[in-house]
N, C-alpha and C positions, 0 to 999 in steps of 0.2 A: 755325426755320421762319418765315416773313415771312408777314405779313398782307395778300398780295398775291393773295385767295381769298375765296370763299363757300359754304358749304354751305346745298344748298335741296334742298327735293323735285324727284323726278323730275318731268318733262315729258316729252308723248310724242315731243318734237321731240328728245328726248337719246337717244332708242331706239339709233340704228347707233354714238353717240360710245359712250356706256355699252357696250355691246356689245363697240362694237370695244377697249376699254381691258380689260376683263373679261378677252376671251378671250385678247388679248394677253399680260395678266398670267400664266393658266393656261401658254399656250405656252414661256415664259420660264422656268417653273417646270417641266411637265413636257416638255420640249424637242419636242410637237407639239401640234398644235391641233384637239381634236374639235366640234365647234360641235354635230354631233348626239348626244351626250354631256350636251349644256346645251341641253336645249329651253325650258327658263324664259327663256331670253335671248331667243329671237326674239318673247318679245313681252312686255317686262318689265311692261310698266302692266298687262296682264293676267294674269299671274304673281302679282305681288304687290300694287301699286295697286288696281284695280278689287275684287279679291277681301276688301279689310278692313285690306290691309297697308300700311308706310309704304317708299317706296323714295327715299336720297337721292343727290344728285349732288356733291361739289366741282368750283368749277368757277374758273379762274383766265382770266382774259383771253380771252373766249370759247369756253375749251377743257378736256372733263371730264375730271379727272386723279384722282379718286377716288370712291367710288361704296361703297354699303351699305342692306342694304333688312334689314325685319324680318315676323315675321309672328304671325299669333297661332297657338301650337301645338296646345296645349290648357286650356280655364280660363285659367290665369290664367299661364299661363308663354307666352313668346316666345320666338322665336328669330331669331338674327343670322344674316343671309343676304350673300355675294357681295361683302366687304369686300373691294375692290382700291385700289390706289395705282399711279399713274404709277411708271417704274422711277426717271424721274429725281427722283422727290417722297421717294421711299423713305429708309428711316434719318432721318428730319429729323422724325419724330411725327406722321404725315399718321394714320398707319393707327391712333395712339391714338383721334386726333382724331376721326375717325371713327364707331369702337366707342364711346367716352364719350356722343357724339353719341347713335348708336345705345338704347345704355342708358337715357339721357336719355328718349327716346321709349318706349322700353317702359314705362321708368314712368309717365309720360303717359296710356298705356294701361292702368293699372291690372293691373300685371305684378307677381307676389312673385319670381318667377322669370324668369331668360334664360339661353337651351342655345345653344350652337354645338357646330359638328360643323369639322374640318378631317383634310385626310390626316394619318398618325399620323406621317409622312417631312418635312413642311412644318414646320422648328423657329421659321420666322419666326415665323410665325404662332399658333403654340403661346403661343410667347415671349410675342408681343404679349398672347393674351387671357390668360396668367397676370400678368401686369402691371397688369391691366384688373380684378383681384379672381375672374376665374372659377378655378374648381377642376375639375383632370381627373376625370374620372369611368369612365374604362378606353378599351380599343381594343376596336371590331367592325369587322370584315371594312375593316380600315387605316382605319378613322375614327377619330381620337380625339374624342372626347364629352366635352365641359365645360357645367359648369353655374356660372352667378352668381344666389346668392340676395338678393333686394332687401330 
C-alpha cells in the first residue's frame, strides 16, 4: 500500500463521496443497492458526528476511497461503524488501516471495549476484524457480533 493517502475526519462536504463509496461497496457485495436500508447515510455528520461520534474519511488525490466512523454504545464500550474500501484499494491493508485507526480512537475515548457487527456471509470482513484482535462472539438474525477488549 503507498503512502499516496490521508486519513481525516469527516467533513460535511464528503457527504454524497462517502455515501456514494459506502453504498457502492454494499452493492458489490450484495449484488443490489438499498439506500433506504441505510438511512444513517443520508446524513452521516448527523448519524454519527454531531451526535458524540467520530466519523473518518481516506482520502487520496481528492477522492474518498475509504471511510469508518465509531460511536459510543454504552459506558464505556464503542462501536466500529461503515468500514468501507474503494474496490480498487482492496487486498493492499486499506480496511486494516482503517480499523487500527478506528481502535486508535475508541481509545481516545476512553473505551475498555469495541463491538462490531457484520453479515455472518461477509468472510472479508470477518477476516479482517479477527486480524484486528477482535473475537466472535456468535450469529443473531445473520449478524456476526465481535467484540475487542482494550
Amino acid at each position: 500500500m503507498s503512502g499516496d493517502f490521508v486519513v481525516r475526519r469527516f467533513e460535511r462536504a464528503d457527504q454524497v463521496q462517502a455515501r456514494e463509496l459506502i453504498l457502492r461497496g454494499l452493492g458489490e457485495h450484495f449484488g443490489i443497492v438499498r439506500p433506504e436500508l441505510n438511512p444513517d447515510l443520508e446524513n452521516i455528520w448527523g448519524s454519527y458526528v454531531s451526535p458524540g461520534g467520530r466519523f473518518y474519511v481516506v482520502e487520496a488525490q481528492g477522492e474518498i476511497i475509504g471511510t469508518g466512523g465509531i460511536y459510543r454504545e454504552t459506558g464505556e464500550s464503542w462501536r466500529i461503524v461503515r468500514v468501507s474500501v474503494a474496490a480498487e484499494r482492496r487486498r493492499r491493508g486499506m480496511g486494516r488501516l482503517i480499523t487500527e485507526h478506528l481502535i486508535s480512537a475508541c481509545q481516545e475515548e476512553g473505551a475498555r471495549e469495541v463491538l462490531v457487527e457484520t453479515n455472518e456471509d461477509w468472510s472479508e470482513a470477518i477476516e479482517l476484524y479477527l486480524r484486528c484482535g477482535f473475537r466472535a462472539e456468535g450469529v443473531r438474525d445473520g449478524e456476526c457480533h465481535m467484540r475487542l477488549r482494550l
